[in-house]
N, C-alpha and C positions, 0 to 999 in steps of 0.2 A: 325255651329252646335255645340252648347254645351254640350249636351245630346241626347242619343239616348234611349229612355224604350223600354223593348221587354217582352211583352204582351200578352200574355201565356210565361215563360221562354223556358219551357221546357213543355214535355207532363205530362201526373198526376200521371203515373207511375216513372217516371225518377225524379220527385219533391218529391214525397215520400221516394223514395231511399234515398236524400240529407238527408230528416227528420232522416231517422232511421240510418245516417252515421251520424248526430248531436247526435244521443243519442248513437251510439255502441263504437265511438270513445274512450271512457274515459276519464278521466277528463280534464280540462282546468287549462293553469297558466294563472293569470295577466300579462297583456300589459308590466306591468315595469321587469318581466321578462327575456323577450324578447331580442336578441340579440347575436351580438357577439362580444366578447374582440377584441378593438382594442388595437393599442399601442399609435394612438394619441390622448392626450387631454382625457385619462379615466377616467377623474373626473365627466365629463358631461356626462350628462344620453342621451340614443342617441336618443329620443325627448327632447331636452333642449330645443328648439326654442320651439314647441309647448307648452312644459307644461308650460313654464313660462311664457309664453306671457296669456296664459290662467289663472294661477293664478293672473296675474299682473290687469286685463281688468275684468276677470269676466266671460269670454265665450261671444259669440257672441249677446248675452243680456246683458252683464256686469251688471251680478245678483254680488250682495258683501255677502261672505259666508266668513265662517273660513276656510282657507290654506287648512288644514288637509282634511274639508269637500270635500273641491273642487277638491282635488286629489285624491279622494276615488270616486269621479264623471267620473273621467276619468281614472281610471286604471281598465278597462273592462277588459274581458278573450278571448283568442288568442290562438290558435294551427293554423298550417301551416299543410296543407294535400297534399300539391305538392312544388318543389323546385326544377328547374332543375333535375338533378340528385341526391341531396342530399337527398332529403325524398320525400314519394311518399305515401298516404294513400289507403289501398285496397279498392276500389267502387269509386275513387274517376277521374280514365280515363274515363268517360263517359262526364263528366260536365266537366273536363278539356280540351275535344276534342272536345265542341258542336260548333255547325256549323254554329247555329246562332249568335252566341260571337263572334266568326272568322269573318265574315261577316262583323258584325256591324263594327268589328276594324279596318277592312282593309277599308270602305270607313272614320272612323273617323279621319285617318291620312291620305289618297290616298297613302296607298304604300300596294301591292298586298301578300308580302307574310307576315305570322303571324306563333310565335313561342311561344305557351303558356310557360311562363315563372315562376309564382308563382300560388300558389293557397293555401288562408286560410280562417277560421272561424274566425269571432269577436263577440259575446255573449255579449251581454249588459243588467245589472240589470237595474229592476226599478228604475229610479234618475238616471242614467247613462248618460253620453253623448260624444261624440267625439271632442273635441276643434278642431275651425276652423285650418287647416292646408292645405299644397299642399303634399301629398305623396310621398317618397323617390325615387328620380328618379337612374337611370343607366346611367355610361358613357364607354366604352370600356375602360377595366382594373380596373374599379374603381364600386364597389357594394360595398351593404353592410355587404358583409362579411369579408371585405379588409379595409373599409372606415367609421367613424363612421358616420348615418342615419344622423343625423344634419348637417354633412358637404357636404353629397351627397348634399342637400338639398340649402346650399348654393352655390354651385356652380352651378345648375338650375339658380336661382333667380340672381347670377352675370352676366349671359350670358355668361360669358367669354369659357366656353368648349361646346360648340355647336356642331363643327364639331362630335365629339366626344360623344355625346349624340345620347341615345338609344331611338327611338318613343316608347312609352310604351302606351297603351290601357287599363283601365280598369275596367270590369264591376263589379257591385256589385248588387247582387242577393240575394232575399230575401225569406225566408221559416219560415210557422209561424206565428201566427196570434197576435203578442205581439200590444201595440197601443204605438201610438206615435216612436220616436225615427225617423223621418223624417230627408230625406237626405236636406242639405242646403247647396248650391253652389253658385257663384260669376260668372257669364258667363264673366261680364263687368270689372272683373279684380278686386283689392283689396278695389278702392276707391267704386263700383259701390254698388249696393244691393242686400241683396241675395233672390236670388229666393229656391222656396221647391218643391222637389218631394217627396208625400206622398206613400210609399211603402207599399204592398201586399203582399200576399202570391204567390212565383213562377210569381216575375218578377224581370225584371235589368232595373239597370241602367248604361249606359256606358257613359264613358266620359275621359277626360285628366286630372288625376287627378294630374300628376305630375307638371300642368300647371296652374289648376285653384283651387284659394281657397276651402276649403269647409268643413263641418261637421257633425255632426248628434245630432239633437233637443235628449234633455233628453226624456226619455221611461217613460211611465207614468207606474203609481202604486205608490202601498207604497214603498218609499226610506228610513225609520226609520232605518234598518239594514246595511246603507250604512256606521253609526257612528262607525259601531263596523268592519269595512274591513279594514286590516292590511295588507303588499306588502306581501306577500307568501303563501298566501291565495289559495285555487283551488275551483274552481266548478266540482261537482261532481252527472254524473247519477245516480239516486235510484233507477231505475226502474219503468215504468211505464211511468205517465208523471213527475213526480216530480225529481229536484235538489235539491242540495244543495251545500252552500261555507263552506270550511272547513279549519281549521288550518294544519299545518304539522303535526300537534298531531294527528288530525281527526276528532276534539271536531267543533260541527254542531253552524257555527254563525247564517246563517240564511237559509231559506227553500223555493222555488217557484216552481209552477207549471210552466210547459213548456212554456205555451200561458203568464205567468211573464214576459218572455227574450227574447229579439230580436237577435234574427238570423240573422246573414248576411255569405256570402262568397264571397269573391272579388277574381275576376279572372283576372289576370294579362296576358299579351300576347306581345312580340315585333314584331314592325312593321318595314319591311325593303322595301326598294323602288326594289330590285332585288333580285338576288340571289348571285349576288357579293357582296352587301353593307352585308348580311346574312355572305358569306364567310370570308370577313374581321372580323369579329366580330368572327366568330370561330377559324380563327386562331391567334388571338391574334398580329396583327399586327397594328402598331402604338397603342397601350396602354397606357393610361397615367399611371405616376405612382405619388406616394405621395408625393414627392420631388418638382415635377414640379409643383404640384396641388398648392402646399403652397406658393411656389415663385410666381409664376400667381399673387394667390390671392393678397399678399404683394405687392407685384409691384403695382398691380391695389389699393389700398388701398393707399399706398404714390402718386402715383398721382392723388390721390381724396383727399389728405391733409389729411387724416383720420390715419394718422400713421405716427409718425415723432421719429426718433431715433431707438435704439436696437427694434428688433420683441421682445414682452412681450413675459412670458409664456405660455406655449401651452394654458392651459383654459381660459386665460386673453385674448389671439388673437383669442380663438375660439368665446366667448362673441364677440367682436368685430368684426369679420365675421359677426355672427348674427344678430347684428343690424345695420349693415352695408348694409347688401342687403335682408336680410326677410324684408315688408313690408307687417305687418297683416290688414287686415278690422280693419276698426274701429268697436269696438260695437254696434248696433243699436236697445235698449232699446222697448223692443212688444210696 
């Protein structure tokens, strides 16, 4: 089972809530934003594997644009409304607690107990799009607040930490009635085809996204304002239904009505087989740590012949990670 949609998400009350926790929140930053200072390899942005595979290819059409363009396609806007314990948005434990999320997740993995883990908004202008990617997985000691997002990333796609890997579930739910901006997934793995699920207002989609490819078709409308989006940029409620993206200054680049931008909020949840596998994970026993994570790798790397002499510098061995075990879809031209 690659997907599971839930069809009504929620009731019509509890959907509209979401709506008006989209507009009360306050503004959005950009995706490239996002983050947290690690200390290894902080040259690279902590989607390097994604964004450059995506400017390298084109997106999963490997449409040929200018650079510039193409990364104003994909540096959408992002706030987190739940975090473990770090952030937590008001209105926002009802959708973090639903039962149908729960559900879905504990048969998508077979393991019975579920611990919502994340919860954020992704806002997507018209021209916007998600480049194909697999989502930043969890290993016991190793997230990404410790770990920079590209390397969680690779260490999924090595297999090499498995025992150590968190089941993570998660849905992405949709509010809003923007067009296009369809979800595209890989059920059959990287080399297979992607399949589309066309999203509505107040339904999900759940799935293993730390697992399987996938991304989201550009949002249709006018994308003419996308030439002028700069990285620092915020989207900002006006009131009413209308936004706008604005500079640090404040100075208004461009302006969309609400039914513009797609709404999404992806709910994250870990799935444990008991209440022991739950307990090791909370008390932090056997851990990895960064040390071990990078000799693993290295080891596994010289005996694949893909590394021979001194380990390069940290970004020149993180490249090399990268293409060592990310293997993206090829593009497949509409």
């Amino acid at each position: 089972m690659a997907i599971t949609v839930l069809d009504p998400l929620l009731s019509d009350d509890a959907a509209d809530q979401m709506v008006e926790l989209w507009h009360s929140y306050g503004s959005y930053q950009q995706y490239s934003n996002e983050g947290f200072d690690t200390t290894f390899a902080p040259e690279l942005a902590q989607r390097y594997d994604a964004a450059v595979n995506f400017v390298r290819t084109g997106g999963r059409f490997g449409r040929k644009e200018d650079t510039r363009l193409l990364a104003a396609r994909t540096n959408y806007f992002r706030e987190t409304y739940f975090y473990g314990e770090h952030a937590c948005s008001a209105g926002i434990e009802a959708f973090r607690d639903d039962v149908g999320l729960a559900a879905a997740a504990r048969a998508l993995h077979d393991r019975p107990v579920t611990v919502p883990a994340i919860v954020y908004a992704n806002v997507l202008l018209p021209g916007q799009e998600l480049a194909v990617h697999t989502d930043v997985p969890e290993f016991r000691g190793a997230n990404r607040r410790l770990i920079p997002q590209w390397l969680l990333v690779v260490m999924r796609h090595s297999e090499l930490f498995e025992p150590w890997r968190l089941r993570i579930a998660t849905g992405i739910a949709y509010f809003g009635h923007a067009k296009g901006g369809e979800l595209a997934y890989y059920p059959d793995g990287a080399a297979g085809r992607a399949e589309v699920y066309a999203p509505h207002h107040n339904t999900a989609a759940l799935l293993d996204t730390d697992s399987i490819f996938h991304g989201v078709d550009r949002v249709i409308g006018d994308d003419s304002p996308l030439a002028r989006l700069k990285p620092g940029m915020r989207l900002h409620p006006d009131g009413g239904e209308q936004w706008s993206v604005r500079t640090a200054a404040g100075d208004v680049m461009a302006s969309y009505g609400t039914d513009d931008l797609r709404y999404s909020v992806s709910w994250k949840a870990y799935c444990f087989a008991d209440e022991a596998e739950r307990a090791a994970w909370e008390s932090h026993d056997d851990d990895l740590a960064l040390g071990f994570i990078l000799t693993t790798l290295e080891d596994d790397l010289r005996a694949k012949g893909a590394l021979v002499g001194d380990r390069p510098s940290d970004a020149t061995f993180g490249k090399l990670l990268i293409d060592t075990y990310i293997h993206f879809p090829a593009p497949q031209p509409a």
